[in-house]
Backbone bond lengths (Angstrom), bond angles and torsions (degrees), N, CA, C in turn:
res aa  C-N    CA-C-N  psi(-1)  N-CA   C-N-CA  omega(-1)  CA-C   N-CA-C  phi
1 X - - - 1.459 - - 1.524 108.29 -
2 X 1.375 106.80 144.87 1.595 106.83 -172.43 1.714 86.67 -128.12
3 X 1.234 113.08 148.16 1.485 146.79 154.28 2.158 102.04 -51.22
4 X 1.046 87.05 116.81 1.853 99.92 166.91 1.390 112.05 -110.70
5 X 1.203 122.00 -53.57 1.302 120.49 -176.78 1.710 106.95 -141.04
6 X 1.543 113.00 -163.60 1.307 123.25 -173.24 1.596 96.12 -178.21
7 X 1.490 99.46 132.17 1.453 99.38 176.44 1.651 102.85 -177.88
8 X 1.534 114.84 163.58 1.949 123.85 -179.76 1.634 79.66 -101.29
9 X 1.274 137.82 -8.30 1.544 111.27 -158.54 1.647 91.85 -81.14
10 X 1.118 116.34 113.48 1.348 116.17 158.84 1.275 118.86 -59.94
11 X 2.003 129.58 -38.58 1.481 113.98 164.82 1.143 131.97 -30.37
12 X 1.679 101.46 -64.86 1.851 127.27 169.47 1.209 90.33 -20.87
13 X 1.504 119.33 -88.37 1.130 130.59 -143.65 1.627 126.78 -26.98
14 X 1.289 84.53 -62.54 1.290 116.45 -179.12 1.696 114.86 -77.67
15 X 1.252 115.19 -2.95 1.276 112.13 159.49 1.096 110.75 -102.16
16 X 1.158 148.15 -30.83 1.637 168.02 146.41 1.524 90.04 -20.11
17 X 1.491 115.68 -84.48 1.605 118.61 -179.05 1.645 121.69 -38.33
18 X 1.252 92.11 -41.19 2.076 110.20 -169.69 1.808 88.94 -60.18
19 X 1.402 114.64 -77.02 1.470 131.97 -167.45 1.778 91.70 -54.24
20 X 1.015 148.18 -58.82 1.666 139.75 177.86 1.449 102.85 -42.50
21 X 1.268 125.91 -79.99 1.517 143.02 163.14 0.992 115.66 -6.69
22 X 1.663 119.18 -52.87 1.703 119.05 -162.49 1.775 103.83 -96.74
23 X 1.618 103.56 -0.05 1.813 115.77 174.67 1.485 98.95 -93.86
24 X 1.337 114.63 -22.89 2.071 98.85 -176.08 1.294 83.73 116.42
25 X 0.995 152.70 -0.73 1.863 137.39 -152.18 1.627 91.05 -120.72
26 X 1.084 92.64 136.31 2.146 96.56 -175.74 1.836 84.92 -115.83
27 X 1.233 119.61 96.90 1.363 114.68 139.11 1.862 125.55 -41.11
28 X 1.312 122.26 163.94 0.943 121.35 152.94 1.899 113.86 -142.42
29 X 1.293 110.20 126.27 1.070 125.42 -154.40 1.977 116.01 -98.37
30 X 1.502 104.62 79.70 1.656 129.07 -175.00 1.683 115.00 -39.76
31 X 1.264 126.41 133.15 0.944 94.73 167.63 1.568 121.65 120.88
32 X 1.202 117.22 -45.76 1.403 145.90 -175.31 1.570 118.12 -34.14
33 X 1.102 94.20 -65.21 1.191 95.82 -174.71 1.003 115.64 -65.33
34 X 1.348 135.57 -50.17 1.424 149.57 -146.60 1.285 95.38 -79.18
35 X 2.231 118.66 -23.49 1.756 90.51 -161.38 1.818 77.17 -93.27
36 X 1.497 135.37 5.36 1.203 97.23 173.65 1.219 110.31 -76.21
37 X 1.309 130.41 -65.14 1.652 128.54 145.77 1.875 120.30 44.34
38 X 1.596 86.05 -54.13 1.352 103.92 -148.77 1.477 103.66 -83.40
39 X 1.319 122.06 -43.62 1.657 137.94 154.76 1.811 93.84 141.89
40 X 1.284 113.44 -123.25 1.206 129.91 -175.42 1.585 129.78 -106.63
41 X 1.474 87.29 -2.74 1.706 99.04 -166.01 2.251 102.51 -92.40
42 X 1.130 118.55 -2.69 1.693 142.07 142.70 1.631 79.21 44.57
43 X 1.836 97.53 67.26 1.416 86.19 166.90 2.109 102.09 -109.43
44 X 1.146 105.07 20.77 1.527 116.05 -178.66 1.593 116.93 -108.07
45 X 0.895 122.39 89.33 1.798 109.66 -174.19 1.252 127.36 -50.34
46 X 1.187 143.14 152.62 1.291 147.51 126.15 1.246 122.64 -40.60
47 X 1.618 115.11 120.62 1.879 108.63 169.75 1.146 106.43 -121.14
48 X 1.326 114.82 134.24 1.440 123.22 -167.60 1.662 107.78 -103.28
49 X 1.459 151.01 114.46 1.477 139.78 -89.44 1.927 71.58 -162.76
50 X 1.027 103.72 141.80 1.689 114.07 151.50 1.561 108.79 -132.40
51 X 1.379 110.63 172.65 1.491 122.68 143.13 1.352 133.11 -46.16
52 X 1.376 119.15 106.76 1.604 102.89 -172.49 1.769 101.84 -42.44
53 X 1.221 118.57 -36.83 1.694 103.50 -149.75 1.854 106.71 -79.43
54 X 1.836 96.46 7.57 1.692 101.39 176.80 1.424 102.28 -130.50
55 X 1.672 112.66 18.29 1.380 89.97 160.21 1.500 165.75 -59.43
56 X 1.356 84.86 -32.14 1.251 117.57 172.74 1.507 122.80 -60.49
57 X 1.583 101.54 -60.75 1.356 109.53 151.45 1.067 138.22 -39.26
58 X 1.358 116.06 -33.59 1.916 128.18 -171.55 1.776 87.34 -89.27
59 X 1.525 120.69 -41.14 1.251 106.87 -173.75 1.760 109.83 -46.85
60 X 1.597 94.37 -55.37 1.797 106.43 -156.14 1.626 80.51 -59.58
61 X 1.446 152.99 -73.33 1.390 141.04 -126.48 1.849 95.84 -66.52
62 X 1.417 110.39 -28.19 1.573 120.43 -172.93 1.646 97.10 -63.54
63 X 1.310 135.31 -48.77 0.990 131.08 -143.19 1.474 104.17 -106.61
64 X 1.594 117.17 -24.39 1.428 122.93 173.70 1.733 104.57 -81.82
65 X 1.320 120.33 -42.25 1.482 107.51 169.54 1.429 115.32 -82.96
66 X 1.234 146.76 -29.43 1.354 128.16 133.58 1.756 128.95 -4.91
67 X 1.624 115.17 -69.42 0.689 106.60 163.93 1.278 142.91 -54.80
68 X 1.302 120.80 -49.33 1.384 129.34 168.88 1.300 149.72 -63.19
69 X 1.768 92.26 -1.75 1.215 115.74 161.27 1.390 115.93 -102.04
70 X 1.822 118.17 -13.81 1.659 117.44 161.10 1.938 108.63 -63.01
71 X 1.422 98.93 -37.37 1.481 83.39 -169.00 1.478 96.94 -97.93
72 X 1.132 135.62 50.32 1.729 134.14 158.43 1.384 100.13 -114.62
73 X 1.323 113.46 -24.37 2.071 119.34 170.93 1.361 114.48 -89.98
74 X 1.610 122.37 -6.57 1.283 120.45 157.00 1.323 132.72 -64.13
């Protein structure tokens, strides 16, 4: 398993997972519990984990929907 991202934004998160999900790629998302645990103060990140053999892939879908959601706020 390789590391894709890291983040407290619970939105991200969960759009990160949704957009992996709807490619075939099952993230698994580290961490979870413990930052609920923690309360509101989200000083613990979320790491969002792929398959090495879909990393690459999970990278490019990160960086092509990334983009395309910078230029829909332009």
């Amino acid at each position: 398993m390789r590391e894709l991202a890291r983040s407290n934004d619970v939105v991200f998160l969960s759009w990160l997972t949704t957009v992996l999900r709807s490619e075939g790629i099952e993230p698994v998302v580290l961490d979870g519990h413990t930052s609920v645990l923690e309360g509101s103060i989200s000083a613990i990140t979320r790491r969002v984990m792929v398959d090495d053999a879909q990393f690459d892939r999970a990278r490019h879908l990160l960086k092509a929907a990334s983009a395309e959601i910078e230029r829909a706020e332009e």
